[in-house]
C-alpha positions as CSV (number, residue, x, y, z in Angstrom):
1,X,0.0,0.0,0.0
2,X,3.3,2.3,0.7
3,X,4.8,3.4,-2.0
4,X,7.2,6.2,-3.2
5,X,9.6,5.9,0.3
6,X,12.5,8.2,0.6
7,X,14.6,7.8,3.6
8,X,18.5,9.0,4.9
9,X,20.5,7.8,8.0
10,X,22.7,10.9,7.7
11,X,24.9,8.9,5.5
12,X,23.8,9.8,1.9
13,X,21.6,6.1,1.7
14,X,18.2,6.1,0.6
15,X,15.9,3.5,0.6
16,X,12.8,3.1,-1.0
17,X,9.8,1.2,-1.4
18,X,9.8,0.5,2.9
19,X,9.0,2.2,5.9
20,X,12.1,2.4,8.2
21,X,11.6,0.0,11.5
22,X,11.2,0.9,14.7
23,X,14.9,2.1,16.3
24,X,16.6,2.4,12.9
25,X,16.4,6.2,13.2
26,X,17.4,8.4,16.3
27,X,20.6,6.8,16.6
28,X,23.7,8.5,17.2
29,X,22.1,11.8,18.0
30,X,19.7,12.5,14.5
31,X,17.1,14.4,14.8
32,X,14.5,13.0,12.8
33,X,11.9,14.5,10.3
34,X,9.0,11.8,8.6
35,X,7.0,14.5,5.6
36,X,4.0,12.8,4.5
37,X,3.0,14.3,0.9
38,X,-0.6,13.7,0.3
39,X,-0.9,15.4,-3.1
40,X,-2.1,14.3,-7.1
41,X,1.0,11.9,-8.0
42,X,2.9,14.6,-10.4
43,X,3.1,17.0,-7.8
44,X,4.2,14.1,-4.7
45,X,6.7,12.8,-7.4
46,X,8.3,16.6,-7.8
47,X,8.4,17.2,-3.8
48,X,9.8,13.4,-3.5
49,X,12.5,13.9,-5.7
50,X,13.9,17.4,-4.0
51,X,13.8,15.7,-0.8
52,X,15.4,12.9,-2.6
53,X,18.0,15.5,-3.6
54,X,18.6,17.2,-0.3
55,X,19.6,13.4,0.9
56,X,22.0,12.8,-2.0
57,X,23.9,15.9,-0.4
58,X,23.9,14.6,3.5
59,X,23.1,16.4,6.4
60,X,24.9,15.4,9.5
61,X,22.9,15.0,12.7
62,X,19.7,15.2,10.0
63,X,17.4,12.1,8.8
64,X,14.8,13.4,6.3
65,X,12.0,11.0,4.8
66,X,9.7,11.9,3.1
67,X,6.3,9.2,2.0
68,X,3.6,9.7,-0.6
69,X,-0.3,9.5,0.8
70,X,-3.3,8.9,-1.4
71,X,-5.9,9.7,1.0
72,X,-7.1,10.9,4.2
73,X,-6.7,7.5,5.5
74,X,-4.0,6.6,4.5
75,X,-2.5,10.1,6.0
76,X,-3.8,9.0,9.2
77,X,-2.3,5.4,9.2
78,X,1.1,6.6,8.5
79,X,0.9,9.5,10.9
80,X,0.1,6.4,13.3
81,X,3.0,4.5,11.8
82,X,5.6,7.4,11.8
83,X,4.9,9.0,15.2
84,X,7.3,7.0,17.4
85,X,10.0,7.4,14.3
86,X,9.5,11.4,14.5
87,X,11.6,13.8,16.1
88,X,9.7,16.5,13.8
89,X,6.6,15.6,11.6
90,X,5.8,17.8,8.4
91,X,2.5,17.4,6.1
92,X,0.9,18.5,2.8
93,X,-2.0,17.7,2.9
94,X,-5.6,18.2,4.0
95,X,-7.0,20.7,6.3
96,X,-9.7,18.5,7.7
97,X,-10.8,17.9,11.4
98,X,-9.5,13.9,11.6
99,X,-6.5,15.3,10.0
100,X,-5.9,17.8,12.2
101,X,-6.9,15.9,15.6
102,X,-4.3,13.6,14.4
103,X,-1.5,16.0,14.2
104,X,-2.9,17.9,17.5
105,X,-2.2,14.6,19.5
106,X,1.7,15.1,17.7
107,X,2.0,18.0,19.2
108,X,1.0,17.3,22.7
109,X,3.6,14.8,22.6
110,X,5.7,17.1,22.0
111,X,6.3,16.5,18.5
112,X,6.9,19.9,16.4
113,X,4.2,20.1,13.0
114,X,5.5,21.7,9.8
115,X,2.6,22.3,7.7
116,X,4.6,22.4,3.9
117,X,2.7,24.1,0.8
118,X,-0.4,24.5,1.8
119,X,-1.2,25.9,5.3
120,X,-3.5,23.7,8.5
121,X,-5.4,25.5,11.0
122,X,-2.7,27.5,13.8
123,X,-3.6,24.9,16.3
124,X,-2.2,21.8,14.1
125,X,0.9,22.7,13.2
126,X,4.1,24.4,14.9
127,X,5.4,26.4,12.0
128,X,4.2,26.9,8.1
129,X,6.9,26.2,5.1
130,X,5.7,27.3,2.3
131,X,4.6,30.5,-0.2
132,X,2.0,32.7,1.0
133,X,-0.9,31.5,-1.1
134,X,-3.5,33.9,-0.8
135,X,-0.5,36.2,-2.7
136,X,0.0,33.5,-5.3
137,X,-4.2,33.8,-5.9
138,X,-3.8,37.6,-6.2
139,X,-1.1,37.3,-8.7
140,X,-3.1,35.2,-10.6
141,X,-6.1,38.0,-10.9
142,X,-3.5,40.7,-11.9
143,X,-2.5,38.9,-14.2
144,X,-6.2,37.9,-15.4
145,X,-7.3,41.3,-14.8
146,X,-4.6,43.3,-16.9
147,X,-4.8,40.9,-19.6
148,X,-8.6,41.0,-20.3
149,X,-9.6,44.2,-18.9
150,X,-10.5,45.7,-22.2
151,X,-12.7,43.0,-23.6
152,X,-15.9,43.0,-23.1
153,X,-18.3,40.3,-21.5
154,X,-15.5,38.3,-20.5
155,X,-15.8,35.5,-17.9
156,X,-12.8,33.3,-16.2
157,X,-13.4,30.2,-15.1
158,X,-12.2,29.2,-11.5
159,X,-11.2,25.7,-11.2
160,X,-11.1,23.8,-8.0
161,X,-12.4,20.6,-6.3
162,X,-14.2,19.3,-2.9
163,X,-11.3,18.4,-1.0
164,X,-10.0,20.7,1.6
165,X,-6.5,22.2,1.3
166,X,-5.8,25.3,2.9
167,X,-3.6,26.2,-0.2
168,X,-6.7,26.2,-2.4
169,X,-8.8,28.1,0.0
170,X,-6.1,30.9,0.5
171,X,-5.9,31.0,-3.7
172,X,-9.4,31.5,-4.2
173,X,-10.2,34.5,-2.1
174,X,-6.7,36.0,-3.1
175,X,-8.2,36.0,-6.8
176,X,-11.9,36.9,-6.0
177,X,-10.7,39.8,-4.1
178,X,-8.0,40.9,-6.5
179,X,-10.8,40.8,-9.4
180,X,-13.1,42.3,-6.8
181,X,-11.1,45.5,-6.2
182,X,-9.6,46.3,-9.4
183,X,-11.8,44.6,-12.1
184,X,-15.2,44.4,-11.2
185,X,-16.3,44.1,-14.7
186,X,-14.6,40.3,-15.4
187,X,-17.1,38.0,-14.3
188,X,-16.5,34.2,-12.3
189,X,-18.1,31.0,-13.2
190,X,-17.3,27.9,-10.8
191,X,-15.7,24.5,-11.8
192,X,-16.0,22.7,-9.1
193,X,-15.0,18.9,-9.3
194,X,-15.4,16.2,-6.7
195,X,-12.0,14.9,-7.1
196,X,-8.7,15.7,-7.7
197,X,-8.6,13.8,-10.8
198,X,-8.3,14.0,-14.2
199,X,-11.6,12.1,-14.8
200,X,-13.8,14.4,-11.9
201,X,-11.7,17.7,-13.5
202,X,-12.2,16.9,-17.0
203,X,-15.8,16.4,-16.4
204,X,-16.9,19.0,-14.3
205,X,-15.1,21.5,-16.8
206,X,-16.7,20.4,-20.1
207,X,-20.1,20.2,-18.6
208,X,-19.0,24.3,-17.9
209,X,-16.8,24.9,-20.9
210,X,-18.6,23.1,-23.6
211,X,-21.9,25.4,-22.7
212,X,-19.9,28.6,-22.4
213,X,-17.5,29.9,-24.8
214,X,-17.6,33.5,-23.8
215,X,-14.5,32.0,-21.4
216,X,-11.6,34.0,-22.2
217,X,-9.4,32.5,-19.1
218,X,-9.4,29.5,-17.2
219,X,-7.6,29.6,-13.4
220,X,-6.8,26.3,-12.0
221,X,-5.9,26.6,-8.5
222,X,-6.4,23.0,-7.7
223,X,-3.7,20.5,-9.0
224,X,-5.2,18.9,-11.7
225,X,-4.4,19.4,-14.9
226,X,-4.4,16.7,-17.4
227,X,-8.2,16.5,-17.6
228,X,-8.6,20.2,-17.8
229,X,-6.2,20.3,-20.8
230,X,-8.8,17.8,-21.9
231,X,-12.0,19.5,-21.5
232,X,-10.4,22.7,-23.3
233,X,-9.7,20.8,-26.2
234,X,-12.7,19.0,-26.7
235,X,-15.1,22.1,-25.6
236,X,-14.2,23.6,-28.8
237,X,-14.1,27.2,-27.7
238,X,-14.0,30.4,-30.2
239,X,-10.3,30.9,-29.4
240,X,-8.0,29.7,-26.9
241,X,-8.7,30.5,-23.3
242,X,-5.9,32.0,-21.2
243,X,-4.6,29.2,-18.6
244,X,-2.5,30.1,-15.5
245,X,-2.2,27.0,-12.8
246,X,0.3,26.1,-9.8
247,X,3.1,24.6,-9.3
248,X,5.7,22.8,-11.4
249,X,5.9,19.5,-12.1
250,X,5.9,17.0,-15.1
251,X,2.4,17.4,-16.3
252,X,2.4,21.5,-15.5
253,X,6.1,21.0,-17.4
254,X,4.9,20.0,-20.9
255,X,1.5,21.3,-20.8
256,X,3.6,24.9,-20.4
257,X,6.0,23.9,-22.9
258,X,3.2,22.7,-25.5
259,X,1.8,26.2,-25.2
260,X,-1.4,24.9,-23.4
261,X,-0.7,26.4,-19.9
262,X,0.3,30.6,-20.2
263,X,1.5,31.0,-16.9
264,X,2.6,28.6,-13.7
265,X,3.2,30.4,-10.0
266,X,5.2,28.2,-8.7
267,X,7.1,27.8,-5.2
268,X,10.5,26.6,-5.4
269,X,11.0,23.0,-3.7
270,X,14.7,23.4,-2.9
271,X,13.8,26.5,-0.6
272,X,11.2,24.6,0.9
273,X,13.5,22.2,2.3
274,X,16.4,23.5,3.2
275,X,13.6,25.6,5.5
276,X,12.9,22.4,7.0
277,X,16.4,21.5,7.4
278,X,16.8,24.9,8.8
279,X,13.9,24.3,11.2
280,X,15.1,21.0,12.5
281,X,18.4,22.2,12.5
282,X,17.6,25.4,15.0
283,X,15.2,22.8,17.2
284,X,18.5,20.4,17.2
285,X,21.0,23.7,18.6
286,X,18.3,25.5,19.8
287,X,19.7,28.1,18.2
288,X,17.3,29.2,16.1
289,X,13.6,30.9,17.1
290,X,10.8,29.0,16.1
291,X,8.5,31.5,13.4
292,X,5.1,30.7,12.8
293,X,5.5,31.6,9.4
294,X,8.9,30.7,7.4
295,X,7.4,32.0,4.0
296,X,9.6,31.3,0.5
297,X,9.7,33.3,-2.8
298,X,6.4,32.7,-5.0
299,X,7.3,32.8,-8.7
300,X,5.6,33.4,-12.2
301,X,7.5,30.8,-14.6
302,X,6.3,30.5,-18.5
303,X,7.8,27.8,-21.5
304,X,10.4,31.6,-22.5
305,X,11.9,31.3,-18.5
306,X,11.7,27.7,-17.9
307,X,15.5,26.1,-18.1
308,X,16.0,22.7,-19.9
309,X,14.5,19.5,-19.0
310,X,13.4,21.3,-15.4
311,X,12.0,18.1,-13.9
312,X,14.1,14.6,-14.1
C-alpha cells in the first residue's frame, strides 16, 4: 500500500519502497523528520525527488524521509506508523478535522508540525513552510485582470475541487478579491470537481466549458491538470482560453512547454526544504527561534523562463 519511500540515516543512503523499522532512526544523536505528501501523483513525485536531492547531499545530525499518501486515511495510518520514528513531523496535505486531531495529539507529545505548501489550521501545526498562497491567488487575478480588462463580456473560469486544502482556499479568495477591487467588470463561473482527478476535472469542466464559450481565461488553483487540458480541447471554444495554474511538475512542465498552460506560480522545492532543514536544525541547537511563518519566494515561470529538461 506504501509506496514512493525516501529515507536517509545521515549517510547519503536512501531506501525506498519501505518504511524504516522501529529504532533504525534516532541513533547517534539524529534528529529525525518523517513528511508525508498527500498530493495528485505529479506533484508528490516533484516534492519526492527534491527531498530525494537534499539526501543525495547529507546532512549530518539530520534524517529526512519523506512518504507519498493517497488519501485521508491513509495520511492518518502513517501518521500512526511514523509517530514514534518522529523527532519532527511535516504534512501536505488536507486541512480536515481527523487530519488535524491527528496532528494535535503530535503535538501534545511534543512532537513539532511543519505544515509544507499548503497551510492547516494554527492549532495543528508548529510552523508553516511554504509561499504565502493567498499572494499567489492575487497574482493570478493581476495577471487575469490586466490581460482582459479591455474585452468586453468576459468571464474566467475558476477551477477547483471538494477536497480541503488550505492552499486552495487561500488562492481563491486571493483571486476573487484581487478581481473584486480592481476589475469588477470580469465576471466568475465555478468549476468545481469532486475529485482531484483527471476524470472528476475533466468532467466537471466540459459540462461548464462546452456550454460557455464566452471564457476567455481558465484559473486552475487546484492540481489537476491533465483533464482540464482535456475539456479545453474538446469544448471547442471560439479561441483559446488564457490558462495560469500552480506549481511545477511534469504534467504542468509539458502542458507549459506545448503552449497549453500561459503562466505557472510556482514555489521553489529546494527552498522549501532547506527551510525544513533549517527548522530542524535550530530545534536540534536551539539556536534558532521558532516562526510561525517561514514564508519562501512565490514565482511566475512560463515555457520563455523555464531552463532545460526542469524536472528529471
Amino acid at each position: 500500500m506504501y509506496q514512493n519511500r525516501l529515507r536517509t540515516n545521515g549517510s547519503n543512503s536512501i531506501s525506498e519502497n519501505s518504511l524504516p523499522r522501529a529504532g533504525t532512526l534516532g541513533m547517534n544523536g539524529t534528529t529525525r523528520c518523517s513528511i508525508v505528501v498527500q498530493t495528485n501523483a505529479a506533484f508528490a513525485r516533484s516534492v519526492l525527488h527534491a527531498v530525494e536531492r537534499f539526501v543525495l547531499k547529507g546532512v549530518h545530525g539530520v534524517s529526512i524521509q519523506a512518504v507519498a499518501s493517497h488519501s485521508d486515511q491513509e495520511t492518518l495510518e502513517l501518521i500512526g506508523i511514523l509517530r514514534d520514528q518522529s523527532d519532527v513531523f511535516g504534512l501536505l496535505g488536507t486541512n480536515t478535522e481527523p487530519v488535524k486531531a491527528a496532528l494535535l495529539e503530535l503535538r501534545s507529545l511534543g512532537i513539532p508540525v511543519i505544515a509544507l505548501v499548503s497551510d492547516l489550521d494554527a492549532s495543528a501545526r508548529t510552523t508553516y513552510i511554504g509561499g504565502n498562497n493567498r499572494a499567489a491567488g492575487q497574482l493570478a487575478g493581476f495577471i487575469f485582470g490586466r490581460s482582459l480588462e479591455r474585452q468586453s463580456g468576459v468571464r474566467i473560469a475558476i477551477v477547483t475541487c471538494n477536497l480541503a486544502y488550505r492552499c486552495w482556499e487561500d488562492r481563491e479568495m486571493g483571486f476573487r478579491s484581487l478581481l473584486r477591487q480592481r476589475f469588477p467588470q470580469i465576471s466568475i463561473v465555478e468549476v468545481v470537481a469532486e475529485s482531484d482527478s483527471p476524470e472528476s476535472t475533466c468532467e466537471a469542466a466540459f459540462r461548464v466549458l462546452g456550454n460557455d464559450h464566452a471564457v476567455g481565461g481558465i484559473y486552475n488553483l487546484a492540481g489537476e491538470n491533465l483533464g482540464l487540458a482535456q475539456a479545453i480541447r474538446e469544448a471547442g471554444l471560439l479561441t483559446r482560453p488564457m490558462y495560469v495554474a500552480h506549481e511545477l511538475d511534469e504534467v504542468t512542465e509539458s502542458l507549459l512547454r506545448g503552449g497549453v498552460i500561459d503562466f505557472l506560480i510556482t514555489q521553489n522545492l529546494e527552498s522549501i526544504v532547506n527551510a525544513v532543514k533549517g527548522f530542524v536544525i535550530g530545534l536540534r541547537t536551539a539556536t534558532k527561534r521558532c516562526e510561525e511563518f517561514n514564508l519562501v519566494p512565490i514565482e511566475l515561470v512560463s515555457k520563455f523562463n523555464l531552463p532545460p529538461r526542469t524536472m528529471q
